[in-house]
C-alpha positions in Angstrom: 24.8 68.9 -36.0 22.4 66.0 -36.4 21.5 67.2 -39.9 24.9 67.8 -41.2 25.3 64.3 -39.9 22.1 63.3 -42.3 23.3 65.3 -45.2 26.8 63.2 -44.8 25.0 59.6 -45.0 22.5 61.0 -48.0 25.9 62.0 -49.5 27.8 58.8 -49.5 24.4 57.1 -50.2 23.9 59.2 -53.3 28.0 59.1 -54.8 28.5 55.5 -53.4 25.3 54.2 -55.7 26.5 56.7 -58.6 29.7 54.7 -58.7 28.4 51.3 -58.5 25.8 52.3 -61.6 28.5 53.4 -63.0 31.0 50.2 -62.8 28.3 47.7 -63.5 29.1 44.1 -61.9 28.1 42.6 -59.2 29.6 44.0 -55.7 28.5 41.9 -52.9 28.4 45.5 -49.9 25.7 46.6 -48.2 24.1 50.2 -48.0 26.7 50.6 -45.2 29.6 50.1 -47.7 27.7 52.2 -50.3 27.7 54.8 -47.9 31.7 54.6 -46.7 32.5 54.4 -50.2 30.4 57.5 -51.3 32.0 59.4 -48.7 36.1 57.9 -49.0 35.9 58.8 -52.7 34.2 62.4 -52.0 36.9 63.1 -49.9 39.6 61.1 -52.6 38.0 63.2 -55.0 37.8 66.6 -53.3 41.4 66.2 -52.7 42.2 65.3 -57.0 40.7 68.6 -57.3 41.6 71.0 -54.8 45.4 69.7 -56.0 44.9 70.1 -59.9 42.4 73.0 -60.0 42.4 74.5 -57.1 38.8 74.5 -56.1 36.3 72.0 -54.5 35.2 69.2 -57.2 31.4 68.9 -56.5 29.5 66.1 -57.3 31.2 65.4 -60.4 34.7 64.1 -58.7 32.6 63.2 -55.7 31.5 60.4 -58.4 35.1 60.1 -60.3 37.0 59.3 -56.7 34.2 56.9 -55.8 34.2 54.9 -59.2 38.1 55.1 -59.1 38.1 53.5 -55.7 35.5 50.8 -56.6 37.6 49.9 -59.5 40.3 49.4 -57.4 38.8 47.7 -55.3 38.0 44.9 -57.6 40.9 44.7 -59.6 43.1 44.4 -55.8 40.7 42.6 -53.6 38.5 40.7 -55.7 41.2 40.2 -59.1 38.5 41.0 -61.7 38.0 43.2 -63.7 36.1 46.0 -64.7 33.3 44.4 -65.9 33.8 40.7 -65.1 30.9 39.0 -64.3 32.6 35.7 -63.0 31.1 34.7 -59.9 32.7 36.5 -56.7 35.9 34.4 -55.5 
């Protein structure tokens, strides 16, 4: 139990850091928000696949959900966009 626990936080670690390298700008969150991020957009995209192809989405949509939910993120929360690097409102 306690390493599945460990794999989950590597996880989110991993996918939440893929997205933000992906989207670059600056996000003012913590490893902790890395980490929830990483694992809300494994599970956002797990679900995008098991709906359009049927199967589990690996890392790949892990990344994709992650990076969609960043994105939205800034354009709802923070009203930039996707590479506006205005200073933080």
């Amino acid at each position: 139990m306690i390493g599945f626990l460990i794999f989950l936080v590597l996880w989110g670690l991993v996918v939440g850091a893929l997205a933000r390298l992906a989207l670059p700008g600056p996000d003012p969150i913590g490893i902790p928000a890395t980490i929830a991020l990483g694992l809300v957009g494994s599970l956002v995209g797990g679900l995008v696949a098991r709906i359009f192809l049927g199967t589990g989405g690996g890392i790949v949509f892990s990344v994709l959900g992650a990076t969609a939910l960043l994105y939205a993120y800034r354009r709802i929360v923070q009203k930039r966009g996707i590479t506006d690097r205005r200073p933080l409102r």
